[in-house]
PDB file of the backbone (N, CA, C, O) and the ligand in Angstrom, with CONECT records:
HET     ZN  A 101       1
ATOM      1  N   UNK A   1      16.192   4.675   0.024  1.00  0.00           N
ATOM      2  CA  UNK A   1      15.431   5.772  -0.584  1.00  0.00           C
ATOM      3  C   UNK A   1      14.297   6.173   0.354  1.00  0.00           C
ATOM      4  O   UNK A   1      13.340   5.427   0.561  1.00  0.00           O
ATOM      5  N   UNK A   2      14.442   7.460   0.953  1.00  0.00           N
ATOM      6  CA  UNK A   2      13.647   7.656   1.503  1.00  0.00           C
ATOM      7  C   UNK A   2      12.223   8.820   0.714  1.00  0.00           C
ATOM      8  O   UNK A   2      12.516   9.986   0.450  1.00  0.00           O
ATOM      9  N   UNK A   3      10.919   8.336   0.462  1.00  0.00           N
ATOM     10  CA  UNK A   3      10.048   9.208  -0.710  1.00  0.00           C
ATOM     11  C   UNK A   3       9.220  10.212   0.687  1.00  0.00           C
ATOM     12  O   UNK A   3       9.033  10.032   1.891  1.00  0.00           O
ATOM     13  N   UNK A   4       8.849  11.485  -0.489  1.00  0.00           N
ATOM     14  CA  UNK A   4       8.235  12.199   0.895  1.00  0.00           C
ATOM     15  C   UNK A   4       7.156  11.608   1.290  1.00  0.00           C
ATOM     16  O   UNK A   4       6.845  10.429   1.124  1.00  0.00           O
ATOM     17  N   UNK A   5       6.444  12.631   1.943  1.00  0.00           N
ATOM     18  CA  UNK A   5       4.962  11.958   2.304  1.00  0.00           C
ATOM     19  C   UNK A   5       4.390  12.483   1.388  1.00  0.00           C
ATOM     20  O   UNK A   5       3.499  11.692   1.076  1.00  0.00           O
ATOM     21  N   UNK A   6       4.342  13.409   0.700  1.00  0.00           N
ATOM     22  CA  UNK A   6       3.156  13.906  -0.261  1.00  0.00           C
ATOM     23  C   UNK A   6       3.163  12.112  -1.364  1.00  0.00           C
ATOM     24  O   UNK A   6       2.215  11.366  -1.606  1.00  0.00           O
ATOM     25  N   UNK A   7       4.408  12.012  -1.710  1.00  0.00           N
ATOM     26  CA  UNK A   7       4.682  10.953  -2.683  1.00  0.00           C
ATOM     27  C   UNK A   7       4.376   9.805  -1.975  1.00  0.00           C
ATOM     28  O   UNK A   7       3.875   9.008  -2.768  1.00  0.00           O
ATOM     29  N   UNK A   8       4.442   9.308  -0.783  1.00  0.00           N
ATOM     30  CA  UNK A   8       3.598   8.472  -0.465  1.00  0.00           C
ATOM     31  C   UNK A   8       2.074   8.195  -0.199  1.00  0.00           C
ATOM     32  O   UNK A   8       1.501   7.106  -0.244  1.00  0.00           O
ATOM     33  N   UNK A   9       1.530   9.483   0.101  1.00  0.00           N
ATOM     34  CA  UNK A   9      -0.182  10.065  -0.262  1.00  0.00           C
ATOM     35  C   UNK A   9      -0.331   9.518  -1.355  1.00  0.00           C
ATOM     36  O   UNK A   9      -1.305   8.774  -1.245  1.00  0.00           O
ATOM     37  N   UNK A  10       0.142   9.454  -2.492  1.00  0.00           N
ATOM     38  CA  UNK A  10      -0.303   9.898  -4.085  1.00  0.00           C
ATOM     39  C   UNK A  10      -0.256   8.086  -4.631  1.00  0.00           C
ATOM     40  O   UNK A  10      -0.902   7.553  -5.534  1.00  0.00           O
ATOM     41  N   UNK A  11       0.688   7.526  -3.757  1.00  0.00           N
ATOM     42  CA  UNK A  11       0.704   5.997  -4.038  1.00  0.00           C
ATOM     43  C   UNK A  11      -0.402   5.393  -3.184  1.00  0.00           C
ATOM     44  O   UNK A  11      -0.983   4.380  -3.573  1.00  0.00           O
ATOM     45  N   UNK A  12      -0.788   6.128  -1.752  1.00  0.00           N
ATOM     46  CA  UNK A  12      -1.617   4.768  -1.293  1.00  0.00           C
ATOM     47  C   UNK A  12      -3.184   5.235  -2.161  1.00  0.00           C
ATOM     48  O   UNK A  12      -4.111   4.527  -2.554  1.00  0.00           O
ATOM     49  N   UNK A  13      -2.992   6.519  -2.220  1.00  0.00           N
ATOM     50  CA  UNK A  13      -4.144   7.576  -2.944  1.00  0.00           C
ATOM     51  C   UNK A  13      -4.685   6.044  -4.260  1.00  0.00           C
ATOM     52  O   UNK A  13      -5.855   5.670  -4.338  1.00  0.00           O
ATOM     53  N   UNK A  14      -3.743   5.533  -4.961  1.00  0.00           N
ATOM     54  CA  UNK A  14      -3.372   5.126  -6.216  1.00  0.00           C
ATOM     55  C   UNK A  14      -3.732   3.544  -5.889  1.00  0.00           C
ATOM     56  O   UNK A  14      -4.203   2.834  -6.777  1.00  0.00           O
ATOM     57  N   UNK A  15      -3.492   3.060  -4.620  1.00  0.00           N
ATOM     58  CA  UNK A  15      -3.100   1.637  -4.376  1.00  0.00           C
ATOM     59  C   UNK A  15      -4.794   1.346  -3.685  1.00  0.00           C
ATOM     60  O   UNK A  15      -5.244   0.214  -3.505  1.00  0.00           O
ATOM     61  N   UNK A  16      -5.437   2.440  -3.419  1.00  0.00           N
ATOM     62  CA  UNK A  16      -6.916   2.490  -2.442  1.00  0.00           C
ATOM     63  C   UNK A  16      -7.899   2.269  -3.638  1.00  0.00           C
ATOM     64  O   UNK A  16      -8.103   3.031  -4.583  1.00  0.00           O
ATOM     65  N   UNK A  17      -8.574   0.800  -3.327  1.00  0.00           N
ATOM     66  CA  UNK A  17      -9.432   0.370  -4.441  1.00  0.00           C
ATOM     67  C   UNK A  17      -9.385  -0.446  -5.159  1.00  0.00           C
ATOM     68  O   UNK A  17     -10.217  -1.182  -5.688  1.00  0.00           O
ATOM     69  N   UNK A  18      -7.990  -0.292  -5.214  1.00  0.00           N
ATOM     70  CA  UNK A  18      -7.140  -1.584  -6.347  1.00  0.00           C
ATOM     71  C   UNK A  18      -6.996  -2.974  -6.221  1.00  0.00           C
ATOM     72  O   UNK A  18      -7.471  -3.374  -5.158  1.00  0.00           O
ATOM     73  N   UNK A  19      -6.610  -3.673  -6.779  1.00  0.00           N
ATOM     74  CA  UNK A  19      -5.654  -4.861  -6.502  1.00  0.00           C
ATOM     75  C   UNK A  19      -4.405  -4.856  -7.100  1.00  0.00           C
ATOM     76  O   UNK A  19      -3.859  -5.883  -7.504  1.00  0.00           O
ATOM     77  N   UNK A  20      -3.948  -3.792  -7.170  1.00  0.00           N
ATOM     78  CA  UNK A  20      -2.679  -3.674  -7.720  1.00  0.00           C
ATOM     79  C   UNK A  20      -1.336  -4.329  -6.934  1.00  0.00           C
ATOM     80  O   UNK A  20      -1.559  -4.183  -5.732  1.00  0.00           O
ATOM     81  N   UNK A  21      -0.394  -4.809  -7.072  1.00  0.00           N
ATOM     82  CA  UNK A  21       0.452  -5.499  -5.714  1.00  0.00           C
ATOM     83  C   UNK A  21       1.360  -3.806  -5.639  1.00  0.00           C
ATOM     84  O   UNK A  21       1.592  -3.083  -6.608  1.00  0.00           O
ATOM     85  N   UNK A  22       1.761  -3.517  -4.059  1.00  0.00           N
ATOM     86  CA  UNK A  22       3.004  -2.420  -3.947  1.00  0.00           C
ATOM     87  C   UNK A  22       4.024  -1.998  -4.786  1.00  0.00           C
ATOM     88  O   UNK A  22       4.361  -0.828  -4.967  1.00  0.00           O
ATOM     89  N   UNK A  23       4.597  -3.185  -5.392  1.00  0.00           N
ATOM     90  CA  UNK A  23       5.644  -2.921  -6.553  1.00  0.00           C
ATOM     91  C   UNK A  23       5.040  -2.541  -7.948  1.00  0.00           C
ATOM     92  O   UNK A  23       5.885  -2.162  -8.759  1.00  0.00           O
ATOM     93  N   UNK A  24       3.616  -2.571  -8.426  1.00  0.00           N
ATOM     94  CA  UNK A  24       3.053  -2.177  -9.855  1.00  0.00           C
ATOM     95  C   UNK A  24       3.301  -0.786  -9.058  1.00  0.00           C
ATOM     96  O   UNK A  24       4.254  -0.076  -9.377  1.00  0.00           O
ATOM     97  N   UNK A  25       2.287  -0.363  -7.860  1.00  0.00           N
ATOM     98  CA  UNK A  25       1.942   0.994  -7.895  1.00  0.00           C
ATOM     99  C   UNK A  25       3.069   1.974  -7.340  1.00  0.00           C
ATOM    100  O   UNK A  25       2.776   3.164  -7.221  1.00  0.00           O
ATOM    101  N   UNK A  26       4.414   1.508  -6.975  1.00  0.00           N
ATOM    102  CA  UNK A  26       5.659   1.934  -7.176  1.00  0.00           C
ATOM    103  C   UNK A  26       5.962   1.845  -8.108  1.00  0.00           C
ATOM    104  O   UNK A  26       6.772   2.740  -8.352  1.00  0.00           O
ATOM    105  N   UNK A  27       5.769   1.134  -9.035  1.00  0.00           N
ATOM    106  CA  UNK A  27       6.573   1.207 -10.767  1.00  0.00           C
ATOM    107  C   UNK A  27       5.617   2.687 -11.082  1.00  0.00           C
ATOM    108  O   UNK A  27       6.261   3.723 -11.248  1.00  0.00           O
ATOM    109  N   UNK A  28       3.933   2.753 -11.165  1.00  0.00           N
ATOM    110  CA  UNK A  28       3.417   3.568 -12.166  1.00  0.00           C
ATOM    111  C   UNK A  28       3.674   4.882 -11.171  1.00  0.00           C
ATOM    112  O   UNK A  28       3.957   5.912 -11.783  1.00  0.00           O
ATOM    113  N   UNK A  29       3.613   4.985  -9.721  1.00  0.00           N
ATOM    114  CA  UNK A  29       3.957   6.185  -9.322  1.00  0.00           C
ATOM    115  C   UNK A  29       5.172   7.207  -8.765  1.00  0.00           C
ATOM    116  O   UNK A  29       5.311   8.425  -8.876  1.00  0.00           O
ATOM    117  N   UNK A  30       6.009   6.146  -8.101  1.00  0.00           N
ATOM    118  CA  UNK A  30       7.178   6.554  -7.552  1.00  0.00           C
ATOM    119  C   UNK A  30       8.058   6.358  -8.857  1.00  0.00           C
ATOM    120  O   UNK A  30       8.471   7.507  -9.016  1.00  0.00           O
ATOM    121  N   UNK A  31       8.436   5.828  -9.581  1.00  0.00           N
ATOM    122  CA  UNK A  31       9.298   5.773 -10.700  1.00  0.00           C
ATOM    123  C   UNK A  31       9.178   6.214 -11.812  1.00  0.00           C
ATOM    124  O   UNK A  31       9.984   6.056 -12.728  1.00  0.00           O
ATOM    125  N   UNK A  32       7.799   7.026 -11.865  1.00  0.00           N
ATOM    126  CA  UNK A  32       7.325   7.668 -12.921  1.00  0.00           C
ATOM    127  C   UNK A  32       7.966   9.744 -12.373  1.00  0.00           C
ATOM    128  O   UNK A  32       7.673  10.824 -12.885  1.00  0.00           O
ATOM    129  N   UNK A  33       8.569   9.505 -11.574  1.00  0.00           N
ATOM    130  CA  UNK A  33       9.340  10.529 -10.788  1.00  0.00           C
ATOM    131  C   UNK A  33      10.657  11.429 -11.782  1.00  0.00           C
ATOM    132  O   UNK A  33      11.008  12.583 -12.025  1.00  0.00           O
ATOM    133  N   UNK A  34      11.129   9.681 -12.189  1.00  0.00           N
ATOM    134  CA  UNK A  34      12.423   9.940 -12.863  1.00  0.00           C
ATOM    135  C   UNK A  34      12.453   8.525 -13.845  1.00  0.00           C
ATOM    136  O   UNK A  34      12.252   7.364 -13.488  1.00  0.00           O
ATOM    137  N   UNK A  35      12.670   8.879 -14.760  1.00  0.00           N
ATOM    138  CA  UNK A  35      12.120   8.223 -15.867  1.00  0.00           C
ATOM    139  C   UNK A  35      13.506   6.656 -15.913  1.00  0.00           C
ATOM    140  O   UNK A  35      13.466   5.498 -16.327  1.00  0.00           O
ATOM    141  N   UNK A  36      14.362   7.362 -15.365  1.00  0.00           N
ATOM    142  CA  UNK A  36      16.026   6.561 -15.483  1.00  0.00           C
ATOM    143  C   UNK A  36      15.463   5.660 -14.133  1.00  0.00           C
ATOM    144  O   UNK A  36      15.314   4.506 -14.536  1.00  0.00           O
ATOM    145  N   UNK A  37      15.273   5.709 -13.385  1.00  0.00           N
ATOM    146  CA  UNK A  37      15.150   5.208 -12.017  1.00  0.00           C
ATOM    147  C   UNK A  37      13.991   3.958 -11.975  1.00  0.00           C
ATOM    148  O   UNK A  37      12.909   4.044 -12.556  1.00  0.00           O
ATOM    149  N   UNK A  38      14.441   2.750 -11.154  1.00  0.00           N
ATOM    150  CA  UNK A  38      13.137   2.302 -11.381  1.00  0.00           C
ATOM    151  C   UNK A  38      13.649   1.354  -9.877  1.00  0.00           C
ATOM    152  O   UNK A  38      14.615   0.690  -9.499  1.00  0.00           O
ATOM    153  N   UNK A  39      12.191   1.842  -9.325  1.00  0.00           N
ATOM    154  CA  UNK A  39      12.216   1.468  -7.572  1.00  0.00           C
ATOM    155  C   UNK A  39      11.299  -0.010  -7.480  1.00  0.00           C
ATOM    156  O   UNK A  39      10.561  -0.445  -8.363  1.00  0.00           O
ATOM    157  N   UNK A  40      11.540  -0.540  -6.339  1.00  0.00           N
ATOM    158  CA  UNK A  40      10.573  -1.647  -6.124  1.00  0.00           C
ATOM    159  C   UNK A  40      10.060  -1.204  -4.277  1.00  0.00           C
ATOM    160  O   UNK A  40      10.740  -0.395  -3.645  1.00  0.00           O
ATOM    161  N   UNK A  41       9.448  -1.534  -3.969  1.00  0.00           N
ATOM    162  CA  UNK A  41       9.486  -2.135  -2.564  1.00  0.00           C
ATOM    163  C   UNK A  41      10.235  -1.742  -1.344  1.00  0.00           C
ATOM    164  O   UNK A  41      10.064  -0.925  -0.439  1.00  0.00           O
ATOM    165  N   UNK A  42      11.625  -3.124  -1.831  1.00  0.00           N
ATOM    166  CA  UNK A  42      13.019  -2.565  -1.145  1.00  0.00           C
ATOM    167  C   UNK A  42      13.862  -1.822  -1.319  1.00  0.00           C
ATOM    168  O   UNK A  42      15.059  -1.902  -1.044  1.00  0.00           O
ATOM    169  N   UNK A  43      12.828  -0.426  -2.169  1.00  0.00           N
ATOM    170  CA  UNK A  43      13.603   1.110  -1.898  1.00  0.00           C
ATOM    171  C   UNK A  43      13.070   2.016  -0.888  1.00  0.00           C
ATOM    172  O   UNK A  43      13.437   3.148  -0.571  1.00  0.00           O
ATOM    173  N   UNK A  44      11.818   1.041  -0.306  1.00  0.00           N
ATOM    174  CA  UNK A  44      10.927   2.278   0.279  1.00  0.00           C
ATOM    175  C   UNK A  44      11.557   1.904   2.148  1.00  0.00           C
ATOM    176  O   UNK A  44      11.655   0.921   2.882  1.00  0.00           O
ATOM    177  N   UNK A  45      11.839   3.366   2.207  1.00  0.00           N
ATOM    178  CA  UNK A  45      12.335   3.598   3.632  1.00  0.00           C
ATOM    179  C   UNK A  45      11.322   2.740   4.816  1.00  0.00           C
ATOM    180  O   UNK A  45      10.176   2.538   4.416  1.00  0.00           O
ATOM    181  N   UNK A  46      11.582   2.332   5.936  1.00  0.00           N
ATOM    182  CA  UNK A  46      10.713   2.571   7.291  1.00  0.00           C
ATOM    183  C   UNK A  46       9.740   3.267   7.496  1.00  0.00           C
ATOM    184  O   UNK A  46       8.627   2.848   7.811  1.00  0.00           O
ATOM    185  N   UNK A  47      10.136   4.674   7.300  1.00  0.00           N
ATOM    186  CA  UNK A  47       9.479   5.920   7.628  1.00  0.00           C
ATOM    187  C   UNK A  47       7.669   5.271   6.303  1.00  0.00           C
ATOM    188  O   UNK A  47       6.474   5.099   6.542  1.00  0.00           O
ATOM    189  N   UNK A  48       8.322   5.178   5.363  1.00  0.00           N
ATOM    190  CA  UNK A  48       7.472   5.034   3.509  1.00  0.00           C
ATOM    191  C   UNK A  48       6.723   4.404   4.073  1.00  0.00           C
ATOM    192  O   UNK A  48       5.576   4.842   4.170  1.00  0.00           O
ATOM    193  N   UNK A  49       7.101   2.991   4.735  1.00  0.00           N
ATOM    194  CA  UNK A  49       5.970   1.636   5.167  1.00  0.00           C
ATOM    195  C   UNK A  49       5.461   2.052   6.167  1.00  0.00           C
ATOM    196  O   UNK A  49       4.261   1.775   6.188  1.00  0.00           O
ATOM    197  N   UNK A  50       5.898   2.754   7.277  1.00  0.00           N
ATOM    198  CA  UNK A  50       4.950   3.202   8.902  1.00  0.00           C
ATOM    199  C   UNK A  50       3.738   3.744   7.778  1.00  0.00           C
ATOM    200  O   UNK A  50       2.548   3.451   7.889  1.00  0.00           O
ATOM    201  N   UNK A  51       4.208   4.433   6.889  1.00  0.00           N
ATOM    202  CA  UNK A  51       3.145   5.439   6.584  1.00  0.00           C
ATOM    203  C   UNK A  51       2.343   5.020   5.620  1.00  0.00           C
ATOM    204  O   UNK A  51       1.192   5.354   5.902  1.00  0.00           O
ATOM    205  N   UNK A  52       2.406   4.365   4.469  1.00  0.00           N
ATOM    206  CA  UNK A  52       2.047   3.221   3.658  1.00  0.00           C
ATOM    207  C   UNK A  52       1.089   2.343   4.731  1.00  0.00           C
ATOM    208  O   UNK A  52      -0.032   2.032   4.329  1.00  0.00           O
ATOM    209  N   UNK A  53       1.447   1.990   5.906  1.00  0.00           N
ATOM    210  CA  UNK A  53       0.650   0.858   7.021  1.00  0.00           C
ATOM    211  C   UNK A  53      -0.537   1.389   7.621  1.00  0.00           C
ATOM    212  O   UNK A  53      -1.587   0.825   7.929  1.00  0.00           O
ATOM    213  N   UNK A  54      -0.083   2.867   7.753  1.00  0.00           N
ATOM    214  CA  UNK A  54      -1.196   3.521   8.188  1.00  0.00           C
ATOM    215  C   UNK A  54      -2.273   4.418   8.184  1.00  0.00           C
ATOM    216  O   UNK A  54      -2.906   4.985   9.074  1.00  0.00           O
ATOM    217  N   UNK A  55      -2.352   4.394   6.185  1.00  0.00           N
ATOM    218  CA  UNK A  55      -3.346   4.957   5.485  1.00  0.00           C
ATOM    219  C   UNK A  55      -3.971   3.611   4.733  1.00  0.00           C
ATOM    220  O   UNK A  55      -5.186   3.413   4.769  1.00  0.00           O
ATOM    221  N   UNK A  56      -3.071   2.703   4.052  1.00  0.00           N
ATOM    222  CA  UNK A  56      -3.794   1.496   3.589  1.00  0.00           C
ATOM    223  C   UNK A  56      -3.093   0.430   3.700  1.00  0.00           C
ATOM    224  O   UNK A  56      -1.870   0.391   3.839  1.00  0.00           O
ATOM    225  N   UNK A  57      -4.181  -0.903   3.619  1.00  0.00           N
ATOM    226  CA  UNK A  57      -3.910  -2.351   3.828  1.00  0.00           C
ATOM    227  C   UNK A  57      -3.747  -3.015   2.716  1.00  0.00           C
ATOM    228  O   UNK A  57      -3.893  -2.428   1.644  1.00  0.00           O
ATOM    229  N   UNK A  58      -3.405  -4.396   2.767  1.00  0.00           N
ATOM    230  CA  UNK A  58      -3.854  -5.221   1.476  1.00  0.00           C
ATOM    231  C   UNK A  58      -4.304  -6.127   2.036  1.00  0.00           C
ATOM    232  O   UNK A  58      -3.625  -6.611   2.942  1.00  0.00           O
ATOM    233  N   UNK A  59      -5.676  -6.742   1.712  1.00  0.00           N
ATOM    234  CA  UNK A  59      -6.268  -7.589   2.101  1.00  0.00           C
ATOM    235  C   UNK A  59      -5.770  -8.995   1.820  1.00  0.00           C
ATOM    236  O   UNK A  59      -5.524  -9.072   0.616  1.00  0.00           O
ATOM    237  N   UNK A  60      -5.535 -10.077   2.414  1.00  0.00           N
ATOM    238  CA  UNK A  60      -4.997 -11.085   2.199  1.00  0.00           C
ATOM    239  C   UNK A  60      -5.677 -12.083   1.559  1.00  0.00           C
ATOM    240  O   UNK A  60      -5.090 -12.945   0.904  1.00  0.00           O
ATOM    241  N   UNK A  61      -7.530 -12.017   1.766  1.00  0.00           N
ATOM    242  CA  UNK A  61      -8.021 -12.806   1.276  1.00  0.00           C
ATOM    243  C   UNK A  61      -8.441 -12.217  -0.446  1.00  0.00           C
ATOM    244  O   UNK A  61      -8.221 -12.621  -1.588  1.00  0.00           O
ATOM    245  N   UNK A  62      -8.985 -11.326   0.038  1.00  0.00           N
ATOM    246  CA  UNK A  62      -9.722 -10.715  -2.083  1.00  0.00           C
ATOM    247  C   UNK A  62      -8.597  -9.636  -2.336  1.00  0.00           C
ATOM    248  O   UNK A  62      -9.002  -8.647  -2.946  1.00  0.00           O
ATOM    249  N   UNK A  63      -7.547  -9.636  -2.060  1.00  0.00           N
ATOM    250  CA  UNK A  63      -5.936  -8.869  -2.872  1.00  0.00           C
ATOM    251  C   UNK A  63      -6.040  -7.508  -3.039  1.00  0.00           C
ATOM    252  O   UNK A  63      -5.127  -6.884  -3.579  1.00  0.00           O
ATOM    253  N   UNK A  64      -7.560  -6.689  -2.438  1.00  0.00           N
ATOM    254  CA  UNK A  64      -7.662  -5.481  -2.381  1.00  0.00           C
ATOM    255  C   UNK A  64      -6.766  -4.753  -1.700  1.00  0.00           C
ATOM    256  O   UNK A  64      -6.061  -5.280  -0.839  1.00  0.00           O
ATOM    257  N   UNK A  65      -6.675  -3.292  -2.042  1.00  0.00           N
ATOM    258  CA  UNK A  65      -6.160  -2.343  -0.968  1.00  0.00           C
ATOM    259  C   UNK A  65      -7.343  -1.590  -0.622  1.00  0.00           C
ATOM    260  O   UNK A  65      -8.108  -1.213  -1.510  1.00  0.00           O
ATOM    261  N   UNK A  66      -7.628  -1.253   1.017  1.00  0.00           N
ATOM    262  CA  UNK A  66      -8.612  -0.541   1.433  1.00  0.00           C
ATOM    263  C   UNK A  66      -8.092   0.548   2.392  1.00  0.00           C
ATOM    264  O   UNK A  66      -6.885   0.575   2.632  1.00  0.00           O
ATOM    265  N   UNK A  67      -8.942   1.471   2.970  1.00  0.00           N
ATOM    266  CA  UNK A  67      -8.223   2.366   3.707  1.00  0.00           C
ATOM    267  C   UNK A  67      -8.036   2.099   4.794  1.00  0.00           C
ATOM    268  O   UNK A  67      -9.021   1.488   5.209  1.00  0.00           O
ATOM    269  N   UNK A  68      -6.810   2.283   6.033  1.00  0.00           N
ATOM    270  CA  UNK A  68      -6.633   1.275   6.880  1.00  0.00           C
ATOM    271  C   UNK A  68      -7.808   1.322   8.055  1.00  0.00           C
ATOM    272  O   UNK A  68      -7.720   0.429   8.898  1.00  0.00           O
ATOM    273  N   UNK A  69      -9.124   2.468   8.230  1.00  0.00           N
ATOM    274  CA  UNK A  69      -9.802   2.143   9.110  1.00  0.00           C
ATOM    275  C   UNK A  69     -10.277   0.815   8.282  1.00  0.00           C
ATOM    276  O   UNK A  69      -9.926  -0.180   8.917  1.00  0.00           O
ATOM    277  N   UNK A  70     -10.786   0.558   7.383  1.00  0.00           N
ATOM    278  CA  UNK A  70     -11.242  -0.841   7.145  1.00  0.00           C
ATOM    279  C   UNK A  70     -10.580  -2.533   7.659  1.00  0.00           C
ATOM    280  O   UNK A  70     -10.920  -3.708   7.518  1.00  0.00           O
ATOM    281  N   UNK A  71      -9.559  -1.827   8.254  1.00  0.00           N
ATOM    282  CA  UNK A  71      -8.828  -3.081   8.330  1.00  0.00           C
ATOM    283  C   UNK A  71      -9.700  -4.147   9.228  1.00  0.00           C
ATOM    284  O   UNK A  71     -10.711  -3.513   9.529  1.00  0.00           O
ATOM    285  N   UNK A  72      -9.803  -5.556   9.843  1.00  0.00           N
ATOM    286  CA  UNK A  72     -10.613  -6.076  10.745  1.00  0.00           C
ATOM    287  C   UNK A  72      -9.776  -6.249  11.714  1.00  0.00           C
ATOM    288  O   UNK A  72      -8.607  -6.611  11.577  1.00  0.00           O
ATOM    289  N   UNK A  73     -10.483  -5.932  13.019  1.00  0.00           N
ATOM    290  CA  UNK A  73     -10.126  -5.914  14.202  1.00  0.00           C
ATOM    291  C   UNK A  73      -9.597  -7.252  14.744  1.00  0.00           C
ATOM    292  O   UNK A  73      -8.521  -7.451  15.307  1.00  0.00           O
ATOM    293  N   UNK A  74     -10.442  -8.010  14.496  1.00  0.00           N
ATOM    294  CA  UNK A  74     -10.371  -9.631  14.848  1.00  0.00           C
ATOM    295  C   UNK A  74      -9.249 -10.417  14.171  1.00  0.00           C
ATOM    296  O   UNK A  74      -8.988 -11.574  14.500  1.00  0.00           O
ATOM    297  N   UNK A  75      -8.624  -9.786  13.261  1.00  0.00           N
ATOM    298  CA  UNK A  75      -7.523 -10.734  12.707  1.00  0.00           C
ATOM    299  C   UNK A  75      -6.430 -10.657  13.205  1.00  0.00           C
ATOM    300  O   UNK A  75      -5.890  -9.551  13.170  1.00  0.00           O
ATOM    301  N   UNK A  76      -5.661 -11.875  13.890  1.00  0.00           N
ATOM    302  CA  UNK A  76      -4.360 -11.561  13.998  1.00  0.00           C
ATOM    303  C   UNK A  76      -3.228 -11.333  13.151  1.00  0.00           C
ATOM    304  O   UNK A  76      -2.585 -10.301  12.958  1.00  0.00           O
ATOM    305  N   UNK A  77      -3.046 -12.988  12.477  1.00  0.00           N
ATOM    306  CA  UNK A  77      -2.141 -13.316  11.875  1.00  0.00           C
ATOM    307  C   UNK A  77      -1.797 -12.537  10.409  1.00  0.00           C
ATOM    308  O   UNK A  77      -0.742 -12.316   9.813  1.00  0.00           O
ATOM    309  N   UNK A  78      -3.633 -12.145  10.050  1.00  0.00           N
ATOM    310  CA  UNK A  78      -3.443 -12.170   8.534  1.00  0.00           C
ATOM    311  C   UNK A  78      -4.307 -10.851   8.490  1.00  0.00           C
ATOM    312  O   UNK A  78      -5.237 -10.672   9.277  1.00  0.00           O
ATOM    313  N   UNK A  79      -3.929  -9.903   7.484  1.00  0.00           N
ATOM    314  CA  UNK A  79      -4.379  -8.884   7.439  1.00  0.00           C
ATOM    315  C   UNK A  79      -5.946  -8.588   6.639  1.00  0.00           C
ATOM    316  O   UNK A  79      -5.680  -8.251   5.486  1.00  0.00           O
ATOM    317  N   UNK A  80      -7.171  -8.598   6.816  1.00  0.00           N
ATOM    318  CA  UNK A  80      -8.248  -8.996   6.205  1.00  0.00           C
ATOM    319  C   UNK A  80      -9.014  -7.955   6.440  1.00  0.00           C
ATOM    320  O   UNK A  80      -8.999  -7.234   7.437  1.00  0.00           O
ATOM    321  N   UNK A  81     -10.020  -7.849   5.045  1.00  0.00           N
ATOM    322  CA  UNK A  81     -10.816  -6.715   5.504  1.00  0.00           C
ATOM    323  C   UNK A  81     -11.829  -7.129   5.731  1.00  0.00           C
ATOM    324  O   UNK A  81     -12.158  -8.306   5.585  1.00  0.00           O
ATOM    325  N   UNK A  82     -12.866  -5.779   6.338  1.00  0.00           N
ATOM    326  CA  UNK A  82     -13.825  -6.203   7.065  1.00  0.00           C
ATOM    327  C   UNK A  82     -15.056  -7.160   6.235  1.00  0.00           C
ATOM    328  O   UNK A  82     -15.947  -7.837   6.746  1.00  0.00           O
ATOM    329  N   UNK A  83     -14.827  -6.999   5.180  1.00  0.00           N
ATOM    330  CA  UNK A  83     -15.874  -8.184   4.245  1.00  0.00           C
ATOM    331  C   UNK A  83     -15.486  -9.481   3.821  1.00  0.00           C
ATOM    332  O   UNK A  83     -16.153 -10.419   3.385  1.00  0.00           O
ATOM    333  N   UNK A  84     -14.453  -9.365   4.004  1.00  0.00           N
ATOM    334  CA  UNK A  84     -13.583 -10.545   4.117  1.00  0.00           C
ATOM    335  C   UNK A  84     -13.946 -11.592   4.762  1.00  0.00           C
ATOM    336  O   UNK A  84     -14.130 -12.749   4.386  1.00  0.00           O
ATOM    337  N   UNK A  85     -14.106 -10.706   6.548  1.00  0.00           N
ATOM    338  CA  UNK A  85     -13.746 -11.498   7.722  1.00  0.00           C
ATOM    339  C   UNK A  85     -15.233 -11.968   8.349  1.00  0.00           C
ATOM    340  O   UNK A  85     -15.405 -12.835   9.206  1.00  0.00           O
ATOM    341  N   UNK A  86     -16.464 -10.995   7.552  1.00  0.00           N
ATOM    342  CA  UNK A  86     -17.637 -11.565   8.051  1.00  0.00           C
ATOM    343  C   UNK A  86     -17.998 -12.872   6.874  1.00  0.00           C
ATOM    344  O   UNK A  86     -19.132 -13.177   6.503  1.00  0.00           O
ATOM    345  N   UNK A  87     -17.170 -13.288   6.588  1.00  0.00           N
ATOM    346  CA  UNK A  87     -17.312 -14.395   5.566  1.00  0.00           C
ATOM    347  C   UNK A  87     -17.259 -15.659   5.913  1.00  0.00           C
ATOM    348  O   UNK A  87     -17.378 -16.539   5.059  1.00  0.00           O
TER     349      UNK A  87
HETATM  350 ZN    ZN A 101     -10.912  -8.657   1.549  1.00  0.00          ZN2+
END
């Protein structure tokens, strides 16, 4: 399944702030599309996640989503935000 970009705007739009995990805010936004349909995750194209990766994060330590300039520079392994990482 490949979703447009407007429909991927409207999820990270949705997922920015939250602690919601990817699959709630695909249930309340992408599947709220078509009422019969119900997506997770591993419906969302390549193209969905490049673009999903590069408007927002999920922080690994406090389960937030932030916008991806917040992401911290210094982390390799694990994806952390910047309040996170001065911790
Ligand atoms: Zn954090």
């Amino acid at each position: 399944m490949n979703f447009t970009k407007e429909q991927i705007t409207e999820l990270t739009g949705y997922l920015e702030g939250s602690c919601k995990s990817l699959d709630e805010g695909i249930n309340d936004i992408l599947s709220t599309a078509d009422p019969l349909l119900e997506f997770d995750s591993d419906d969302l194209s390549m193209q969905n996640l490049d673009q999903i990766d590069s408007e927002v994060f999920h922080c690994a330590v406090c389960s937030w989503w932030f916008a991806a300039d917040e992401r911290s520079g210094d982390t390799v392994d694990e994806t952390v935000c910047v309040q996170c990482d001065n911790h």
